[in-house]
DOKOLSE-964473 format. One line per field, with one value per residue (C-alpha): residue number from 1; residue in one letter; z, y, x. Coordinates in Angstrom, 1 decimal, always signed. Layout:
BEGIN
pos	NUM, ...
code	A, ...
c3	Z, ...
c2	Y, ...
c1	X, ...
This chain:
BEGIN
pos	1, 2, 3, 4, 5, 6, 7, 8, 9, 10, 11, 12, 13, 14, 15, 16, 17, 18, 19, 20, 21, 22, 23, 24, 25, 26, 27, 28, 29, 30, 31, 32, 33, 34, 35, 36, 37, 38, 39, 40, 41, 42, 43, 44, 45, 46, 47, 48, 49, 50, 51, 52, 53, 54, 55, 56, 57, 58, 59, 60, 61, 62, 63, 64, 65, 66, 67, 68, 69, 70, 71, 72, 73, 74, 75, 76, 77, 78, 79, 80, 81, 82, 83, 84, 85, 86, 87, 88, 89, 90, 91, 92, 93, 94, 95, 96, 97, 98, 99, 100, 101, 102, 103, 104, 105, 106, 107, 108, 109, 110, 111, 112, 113, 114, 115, 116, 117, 118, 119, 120, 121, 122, 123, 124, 125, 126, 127, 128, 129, 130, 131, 132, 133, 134, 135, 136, 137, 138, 139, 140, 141, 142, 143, 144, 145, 146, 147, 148, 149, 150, 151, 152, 153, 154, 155, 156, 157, 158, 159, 160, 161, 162, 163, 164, 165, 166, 167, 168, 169, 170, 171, 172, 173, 174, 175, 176, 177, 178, 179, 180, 181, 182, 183, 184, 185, 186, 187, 188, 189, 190, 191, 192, 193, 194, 195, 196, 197, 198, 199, 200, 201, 202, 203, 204, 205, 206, 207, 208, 209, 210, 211, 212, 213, 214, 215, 216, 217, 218, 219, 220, 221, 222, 223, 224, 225, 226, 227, 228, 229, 230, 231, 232, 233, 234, 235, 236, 237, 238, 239, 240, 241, 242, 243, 244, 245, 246, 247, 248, 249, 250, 251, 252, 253, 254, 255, 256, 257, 258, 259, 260, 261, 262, 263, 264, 265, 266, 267, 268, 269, 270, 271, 272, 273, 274, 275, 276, 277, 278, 279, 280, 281, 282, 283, 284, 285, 286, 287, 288, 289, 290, 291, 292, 293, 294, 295, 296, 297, 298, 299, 300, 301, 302, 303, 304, 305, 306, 307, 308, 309, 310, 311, 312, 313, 314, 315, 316, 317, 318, 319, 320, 321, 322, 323, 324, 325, 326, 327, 328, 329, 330, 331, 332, 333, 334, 335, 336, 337, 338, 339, 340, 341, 342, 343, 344, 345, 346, 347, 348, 349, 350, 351, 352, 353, 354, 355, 356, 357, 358, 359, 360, 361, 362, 363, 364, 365, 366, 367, 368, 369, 370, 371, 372, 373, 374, 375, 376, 377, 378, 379, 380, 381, 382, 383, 384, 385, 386, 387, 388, 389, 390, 391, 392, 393, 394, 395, 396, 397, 398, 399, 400, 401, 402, 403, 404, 405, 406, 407, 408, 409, 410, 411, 412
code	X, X, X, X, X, X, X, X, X, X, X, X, X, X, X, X, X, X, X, X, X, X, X, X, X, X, X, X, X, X, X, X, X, X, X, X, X, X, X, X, X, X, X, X, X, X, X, X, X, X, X, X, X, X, X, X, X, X, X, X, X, X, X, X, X, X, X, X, X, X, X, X, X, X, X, X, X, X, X, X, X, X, X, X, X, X, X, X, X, X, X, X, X, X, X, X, X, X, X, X, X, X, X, X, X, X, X, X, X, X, X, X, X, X, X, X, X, X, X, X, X, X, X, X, X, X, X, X, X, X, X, X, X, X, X, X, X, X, X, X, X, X, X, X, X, X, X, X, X, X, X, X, X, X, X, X, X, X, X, X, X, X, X, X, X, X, X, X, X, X, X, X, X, X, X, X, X, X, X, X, X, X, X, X, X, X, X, X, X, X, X, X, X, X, X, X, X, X, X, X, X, X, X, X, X, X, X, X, X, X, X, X, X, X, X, X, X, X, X, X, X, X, X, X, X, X, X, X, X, X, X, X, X, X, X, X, X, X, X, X, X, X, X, X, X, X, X, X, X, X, X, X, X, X, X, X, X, X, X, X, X, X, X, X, X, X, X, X, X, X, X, X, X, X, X, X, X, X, X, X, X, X, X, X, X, X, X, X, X, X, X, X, X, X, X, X, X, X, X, X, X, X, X, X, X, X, X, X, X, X, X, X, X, X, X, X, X, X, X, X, X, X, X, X, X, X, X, X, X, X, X, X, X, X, X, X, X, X, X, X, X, X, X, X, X, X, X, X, X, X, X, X, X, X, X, X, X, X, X, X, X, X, X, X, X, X, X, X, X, X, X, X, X, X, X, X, X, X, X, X, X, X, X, X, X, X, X, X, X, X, X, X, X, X, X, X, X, X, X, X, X, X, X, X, X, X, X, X, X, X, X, X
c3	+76.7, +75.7, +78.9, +78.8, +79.9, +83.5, +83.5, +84.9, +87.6, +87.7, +91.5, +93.0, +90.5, +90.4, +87.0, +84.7, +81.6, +80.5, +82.8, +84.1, +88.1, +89.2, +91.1, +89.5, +87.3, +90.3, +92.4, +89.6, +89.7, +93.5, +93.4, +90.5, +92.1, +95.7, +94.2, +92.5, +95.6, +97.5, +95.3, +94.7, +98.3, +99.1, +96.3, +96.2, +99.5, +100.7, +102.1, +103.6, +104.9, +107.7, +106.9, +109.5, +107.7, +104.4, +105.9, +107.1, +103.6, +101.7, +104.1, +104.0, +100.3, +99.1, +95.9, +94.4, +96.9, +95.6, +91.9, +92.9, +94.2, +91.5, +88.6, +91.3, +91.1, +87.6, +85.9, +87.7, +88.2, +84.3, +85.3, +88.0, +86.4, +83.8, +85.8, +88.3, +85.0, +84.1, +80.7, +79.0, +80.4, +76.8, +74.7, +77.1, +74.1, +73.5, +77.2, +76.8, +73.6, +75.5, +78.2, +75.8, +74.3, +77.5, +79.2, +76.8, +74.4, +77.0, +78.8, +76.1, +75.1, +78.6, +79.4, +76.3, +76.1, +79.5, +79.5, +76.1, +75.7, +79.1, +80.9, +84.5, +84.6, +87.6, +86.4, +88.6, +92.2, +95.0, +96.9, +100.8, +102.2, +99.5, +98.9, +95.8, +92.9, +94.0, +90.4, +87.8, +83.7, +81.0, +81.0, +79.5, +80.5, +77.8, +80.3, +82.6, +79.2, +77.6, +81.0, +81.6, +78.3, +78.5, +82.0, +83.5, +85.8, +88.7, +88.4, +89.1, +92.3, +89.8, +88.1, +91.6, +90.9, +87.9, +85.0, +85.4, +89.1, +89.8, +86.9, +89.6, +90.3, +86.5, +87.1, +89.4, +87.8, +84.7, +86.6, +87.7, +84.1, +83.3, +86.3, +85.9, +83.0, +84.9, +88.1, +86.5, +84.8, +88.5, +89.8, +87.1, +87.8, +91.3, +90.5, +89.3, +92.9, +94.9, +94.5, +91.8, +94.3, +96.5, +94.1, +92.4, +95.9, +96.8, +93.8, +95.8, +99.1, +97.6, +96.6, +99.7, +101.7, +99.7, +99.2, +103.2, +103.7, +100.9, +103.0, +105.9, +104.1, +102.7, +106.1, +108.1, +105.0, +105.7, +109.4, +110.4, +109.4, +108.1, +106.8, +103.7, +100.4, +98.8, +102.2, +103.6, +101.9, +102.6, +100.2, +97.6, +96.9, +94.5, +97.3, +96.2, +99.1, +97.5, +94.5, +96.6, +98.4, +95.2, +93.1, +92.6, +95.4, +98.1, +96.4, +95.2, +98.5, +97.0, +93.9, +96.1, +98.3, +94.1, +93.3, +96.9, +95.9, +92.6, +93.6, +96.2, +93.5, +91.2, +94.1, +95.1, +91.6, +91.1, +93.9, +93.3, +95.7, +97.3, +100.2, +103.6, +104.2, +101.3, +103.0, +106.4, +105.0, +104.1, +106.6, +109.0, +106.3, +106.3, +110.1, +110.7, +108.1, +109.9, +113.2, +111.7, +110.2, +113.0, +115.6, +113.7, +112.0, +109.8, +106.0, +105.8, +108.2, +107.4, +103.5, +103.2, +105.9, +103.6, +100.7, +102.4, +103.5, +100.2, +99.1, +101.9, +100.6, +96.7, +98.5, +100.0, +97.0, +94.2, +95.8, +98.2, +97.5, +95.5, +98.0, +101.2, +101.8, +100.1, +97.2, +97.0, +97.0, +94.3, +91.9, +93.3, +91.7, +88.6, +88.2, +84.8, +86.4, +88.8, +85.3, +83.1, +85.4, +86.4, +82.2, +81.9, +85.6, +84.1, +82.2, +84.9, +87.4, +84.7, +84.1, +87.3, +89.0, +85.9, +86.3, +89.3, +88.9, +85.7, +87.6, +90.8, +88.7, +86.1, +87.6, +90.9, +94.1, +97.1, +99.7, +101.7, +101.9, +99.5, +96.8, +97.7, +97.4, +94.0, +92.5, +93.6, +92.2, +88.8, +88.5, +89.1, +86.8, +84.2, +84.4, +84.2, +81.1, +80.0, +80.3, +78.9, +75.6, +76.0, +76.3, +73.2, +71.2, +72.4, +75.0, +73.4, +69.6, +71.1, +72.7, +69.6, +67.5, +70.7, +70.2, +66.6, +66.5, +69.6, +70.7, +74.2, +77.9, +79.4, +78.6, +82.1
c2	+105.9, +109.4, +111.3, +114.1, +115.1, +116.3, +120.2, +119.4, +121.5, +120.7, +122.0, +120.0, +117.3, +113.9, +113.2, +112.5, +112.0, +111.6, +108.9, +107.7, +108.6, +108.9, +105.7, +103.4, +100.8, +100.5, +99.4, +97.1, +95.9, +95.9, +93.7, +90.7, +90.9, +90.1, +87.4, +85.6, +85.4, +84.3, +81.5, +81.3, +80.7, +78.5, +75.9, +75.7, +76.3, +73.2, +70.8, +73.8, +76.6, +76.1, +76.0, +78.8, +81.2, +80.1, +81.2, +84.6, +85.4, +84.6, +86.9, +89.8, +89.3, +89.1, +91.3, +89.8, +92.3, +95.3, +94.1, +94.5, +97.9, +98.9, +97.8, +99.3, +102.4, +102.8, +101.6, +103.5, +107.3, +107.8, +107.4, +109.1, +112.4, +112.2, +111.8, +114.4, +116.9, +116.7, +115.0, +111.7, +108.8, +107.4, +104.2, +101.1, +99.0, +100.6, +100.1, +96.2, +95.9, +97.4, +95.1, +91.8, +93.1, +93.8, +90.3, +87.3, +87.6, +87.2, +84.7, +82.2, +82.5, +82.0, +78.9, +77.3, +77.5, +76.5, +73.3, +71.7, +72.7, +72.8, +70.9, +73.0, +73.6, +72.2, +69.4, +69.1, +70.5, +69.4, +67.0, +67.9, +67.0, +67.1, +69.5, +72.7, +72.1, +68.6, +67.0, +69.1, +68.7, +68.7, +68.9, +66.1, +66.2, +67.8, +69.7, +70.9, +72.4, +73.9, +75.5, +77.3, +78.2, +80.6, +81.4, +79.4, +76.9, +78.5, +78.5, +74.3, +72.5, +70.3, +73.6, +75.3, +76.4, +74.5, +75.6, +78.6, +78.1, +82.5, +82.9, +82.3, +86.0, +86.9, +85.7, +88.0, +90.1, +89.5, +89.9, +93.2, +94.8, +93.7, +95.2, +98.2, +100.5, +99.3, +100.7, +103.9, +104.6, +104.0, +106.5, +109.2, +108.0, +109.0, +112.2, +114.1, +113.4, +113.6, +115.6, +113.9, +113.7, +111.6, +110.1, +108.3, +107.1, +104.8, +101.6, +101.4, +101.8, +99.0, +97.0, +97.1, +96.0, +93.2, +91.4, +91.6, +90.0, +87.8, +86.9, +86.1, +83.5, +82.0, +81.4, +80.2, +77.3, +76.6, +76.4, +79.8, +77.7, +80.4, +80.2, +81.3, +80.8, +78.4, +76.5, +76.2, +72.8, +73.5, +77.0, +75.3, +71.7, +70.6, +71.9, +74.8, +77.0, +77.0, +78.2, +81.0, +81.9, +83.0, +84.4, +87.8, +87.5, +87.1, +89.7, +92.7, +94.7, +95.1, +96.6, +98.4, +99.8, +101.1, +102.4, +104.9, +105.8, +107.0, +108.9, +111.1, +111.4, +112.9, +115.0, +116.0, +117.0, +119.6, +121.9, +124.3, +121.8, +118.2, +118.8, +117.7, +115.9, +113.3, +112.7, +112.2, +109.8, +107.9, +107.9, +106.8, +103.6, +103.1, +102.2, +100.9, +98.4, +97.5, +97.5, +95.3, +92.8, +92.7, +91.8, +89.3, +87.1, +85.3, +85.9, +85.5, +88.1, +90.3, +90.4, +93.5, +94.9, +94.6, +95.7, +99.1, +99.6, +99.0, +101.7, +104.1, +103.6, +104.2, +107.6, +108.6, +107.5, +109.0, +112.2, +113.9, +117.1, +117.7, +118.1, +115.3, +112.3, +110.3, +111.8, +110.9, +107.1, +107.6, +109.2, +106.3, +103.7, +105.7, +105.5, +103.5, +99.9, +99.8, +101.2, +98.8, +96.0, +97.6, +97.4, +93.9, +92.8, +91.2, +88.6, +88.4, +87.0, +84.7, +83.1, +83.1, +80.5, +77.7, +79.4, +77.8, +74.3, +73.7, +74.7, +72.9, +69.9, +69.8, +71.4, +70.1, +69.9, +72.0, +70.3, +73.2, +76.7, +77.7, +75.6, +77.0, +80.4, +79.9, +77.8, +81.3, +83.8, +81.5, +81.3, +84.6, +85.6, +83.4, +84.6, +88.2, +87.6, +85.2, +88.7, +90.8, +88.6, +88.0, +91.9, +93.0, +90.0, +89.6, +92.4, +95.5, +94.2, +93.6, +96.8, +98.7, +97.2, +97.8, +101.2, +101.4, +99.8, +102.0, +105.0, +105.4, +105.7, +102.6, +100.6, +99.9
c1	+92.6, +92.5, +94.0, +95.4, +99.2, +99.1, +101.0, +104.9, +106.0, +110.1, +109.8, +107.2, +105.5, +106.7, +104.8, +107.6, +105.7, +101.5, +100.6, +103.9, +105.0, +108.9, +109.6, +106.7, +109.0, +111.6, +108.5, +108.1, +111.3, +111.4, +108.0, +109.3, +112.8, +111.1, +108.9, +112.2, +114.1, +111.4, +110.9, +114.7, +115.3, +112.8, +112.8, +116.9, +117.2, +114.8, +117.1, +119.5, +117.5, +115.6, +111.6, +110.9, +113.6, +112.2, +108.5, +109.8, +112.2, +108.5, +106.7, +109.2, +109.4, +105.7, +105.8, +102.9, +101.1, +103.0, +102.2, +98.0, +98.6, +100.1, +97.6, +95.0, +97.1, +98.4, +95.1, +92.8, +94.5, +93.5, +89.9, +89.7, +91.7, +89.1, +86.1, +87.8, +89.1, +85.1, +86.0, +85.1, +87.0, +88.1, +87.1, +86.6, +87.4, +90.9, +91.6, +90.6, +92.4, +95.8, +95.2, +95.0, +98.6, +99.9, +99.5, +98.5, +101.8, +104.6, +102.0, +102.0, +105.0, +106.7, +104.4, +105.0, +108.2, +108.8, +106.0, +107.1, +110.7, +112.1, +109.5, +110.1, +106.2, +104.1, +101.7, +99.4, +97.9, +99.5, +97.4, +96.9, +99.8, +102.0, +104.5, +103.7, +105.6, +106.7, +105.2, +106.8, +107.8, +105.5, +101.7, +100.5, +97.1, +95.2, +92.5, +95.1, +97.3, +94.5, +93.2, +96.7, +97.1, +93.7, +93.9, +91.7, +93.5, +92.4, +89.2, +88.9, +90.9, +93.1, +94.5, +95.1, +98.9, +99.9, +101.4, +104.1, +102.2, +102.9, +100.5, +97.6, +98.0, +96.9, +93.5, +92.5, +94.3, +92.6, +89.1, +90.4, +90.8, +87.4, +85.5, +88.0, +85.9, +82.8, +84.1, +85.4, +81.8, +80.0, +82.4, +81.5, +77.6, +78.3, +80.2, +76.4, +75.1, +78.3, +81.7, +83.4, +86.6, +84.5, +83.0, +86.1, +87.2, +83.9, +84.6, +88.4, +86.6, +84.0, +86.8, +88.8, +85.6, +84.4, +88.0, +88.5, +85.3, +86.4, +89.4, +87.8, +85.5, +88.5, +90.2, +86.9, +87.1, +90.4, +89.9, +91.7, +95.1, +96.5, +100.2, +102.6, +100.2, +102.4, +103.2, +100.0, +99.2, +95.2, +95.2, +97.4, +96.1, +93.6, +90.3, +87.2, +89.0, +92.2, +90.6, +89.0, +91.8, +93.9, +90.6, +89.9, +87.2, +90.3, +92.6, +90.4, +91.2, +94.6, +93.4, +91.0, +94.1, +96.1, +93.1, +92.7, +96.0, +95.5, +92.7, +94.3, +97.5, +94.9, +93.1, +96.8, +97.9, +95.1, +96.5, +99.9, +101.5, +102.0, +99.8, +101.0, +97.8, +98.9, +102.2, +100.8, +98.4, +100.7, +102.5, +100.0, +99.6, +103.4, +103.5, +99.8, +100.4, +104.0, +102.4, +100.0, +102.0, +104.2, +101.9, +99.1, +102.1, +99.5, +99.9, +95.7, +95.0, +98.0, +97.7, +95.3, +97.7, +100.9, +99.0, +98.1, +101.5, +102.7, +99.7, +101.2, +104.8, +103.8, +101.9, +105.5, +107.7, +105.8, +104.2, +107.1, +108.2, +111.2, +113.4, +112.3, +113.8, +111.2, +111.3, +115.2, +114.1, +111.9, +114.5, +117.0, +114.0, +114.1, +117.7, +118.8, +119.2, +115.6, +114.1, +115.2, +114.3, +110.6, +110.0, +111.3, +109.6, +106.7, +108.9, +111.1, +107.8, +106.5, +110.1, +111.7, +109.7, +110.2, +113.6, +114.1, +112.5, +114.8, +117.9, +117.0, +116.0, +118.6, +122.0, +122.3, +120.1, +121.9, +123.6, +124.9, +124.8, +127.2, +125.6, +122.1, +123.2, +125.4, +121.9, +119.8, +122.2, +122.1, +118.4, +118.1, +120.7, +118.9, +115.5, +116.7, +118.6, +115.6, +113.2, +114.9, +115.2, +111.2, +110.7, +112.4, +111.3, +107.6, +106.8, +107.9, +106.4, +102.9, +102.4, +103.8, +101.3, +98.4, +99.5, +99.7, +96.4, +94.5, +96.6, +95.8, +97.7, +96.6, +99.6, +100.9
């Protein structure tokens, strides 16, 4: 995407480099780590930790949330600095082509390697009533293989969750790159009638608006039962409404909430200074979404809620000035360790999971508490060390030849 470098003000601006904020890959890293011990804890901790604490740990830790604001975020603030700057937005195919490298390398990889050599991929949907992940090894069934290996599964009740099983969020996230340029373009259609600030806002607006009413059709179907996704056996078996609850339809808000953000980084970045206003707007998401989460307690009405805190936390982290609090955090997430595991974070959420299921399966099921806690450390030891071998072998070579192939910034 040809973007141009944003002007670096070593007082004030938090841009570090063209396209890239201070505190974006330890979100990353925060978002994948969160995810694994979630998963960590719940699958090796089955038979020690009591349900109710495994509910809460996958509630507190629900990354997969950050990782939507993000891509809203990080994918969209190009466009709308274009659109905003009065320039072109860049070649649509160069931002598809980056996006192919981006995902579909590592993806294939990962799941074939973990379906026919270590055979720690879930087979099939769970039935209603039976427990996610409970039938796990290798796919044999051709239609379910071929489906995961093009990211389709999802779209069909017997794919719901199988394969790698966290790949469910690439779908939507797929979806989202495609509507992306689309979105951008409506914006910059907008911007000749309406101020081009404005204008950028309304497709996240749009978004946010059509995936909460695409949330609340997805728990009327499931009779308002609410739950964990992954323990609430009605959005994860092999049913139509657990292939709505984890499509784009039911997720898009997110994206919706990363792309607001973007937008008012781009509006912010015009002016000499980070303007209060941007602080105290997010602020005011910060504790609405807390106070929302804290009093609903129900992961289907409370998702769009998390996602705009984690939207009003990016706001603080990434756009404080030099010398607040906030701004502290942010250089703490850009430090050498959070860095290193925000770049590696996408290998780390695609391994972790079959991580787990290969460790749980093959080492030694915990008993107690000390062997549940010694099985999370090792998977999580594992799938770090796993990613980072996948980044410098698969990750890093694809998006040198996307590069080599279409320059451009839209290699988030």
């Amino acid at each position: 995407m040809s973007v141009s470098a944003p002007r670096r003000d070593r007082e004030t601006a938090t841009v570090r480099a063209p396209g890239s904020f201070v505190g974006i890959e330890g979100l990353r890293a925060c978002a994948a780590l969160s995810v694994m011990v979630a998963h960590a804890t719940a699958l090796a901790g089955l038979y020690v930790i009591p349900h109710s604490v495994n509910n809460l740990i996958f509630l507190a830790l629900h990354g997969v949330t950050l990782f939507f604001v993000l891509s809203g975020f990080l994918l969209y603030a190009p466009f709308a600095r274009a659109v905003i700057d009065g320039r072109p937005v860049g070649s649509i195919r160069t931002f598809y082509r980056h996006r192919v490298f981006r995902i579909a390398p590592a993806y294939v990889f990962i799941f074939l390697l973990a379906s026919l050599v270590f055979g720690a991929v879930v087979t099939k949907a769970a039935a209603y009533g039976e427990a996610p992940g409970s039938t796990v090894g290798r796919i044999t069934d051709l239609k379910t293989f071929v489906l995961n290996l093009f990211l389709l599964q999802g779209y069909v009740p017997s794919g719901v969750l199988t394969g790698l099983s966290v790949s469910w969020s690439l779908l939507p996230e797929v979806v989202f790159y495609l509507v992306l340029p689309g979105l951008a373009l409506l914006g910059q259609r907008l911007s000749s009638r309406i101020k081009p600030e404005l204008a950028m806002l309304v497709p996240g607006i749009g978004l946010t608006v059509l995936g909460t009413a695409g949330r609340l059709w997805s728990q009327h179907l499931t009779n308002g039962s609410g739950g964990v996704v992954g323990y609430t056996y009605r959005n994860t078996g092999a049913t139509w409404s657990a292939v709505l609850s984890h499509s784009f339809l039911s997720q898009c808000d997110l994206f919706g909430y990363g792309m607001i953000a973007g937008t008012l980084i781009v509006i912010a970045g015009k002016e000499a200074t980070r303007p209060r206003w941007l602080t105290i707007t997010g602020a005011t998401a910060l504790t609405f979404g807390l106070l929302t989460v804290a009093v609903t307690r129900n992961q289907e009405r409370s998702d769009p809620f998390i996602g705009l805190f984690c939207a009003g936390l990016m706001i603080l982290v990434v756009t404080a000035p030099t010398r607040g609090s906030w701004h502290r955090i942010g250089r703490i997430l850009d430090s050498a360790i959070p860095r290193r595991l925000g770049v590696i974070s996408y290998s780390i959420y695609l391994w972790h999971f079959a991580v787990v299921i290969f460790v749980t399966q093959h080492v030694r099921e915990a008993r107690t508490l000390p062997e549940a806690l010694a099985l999370i450390a090792l998977a999580c030891v594992a799938s770090i060390v796993l990613a980072e071998i996948t980044y410098r072998i698969v990750e890093a070579p694809a998006m040198r030849r996307a590069r080599r192939v279409a320059p451009g910034r839209h290699t988030a």
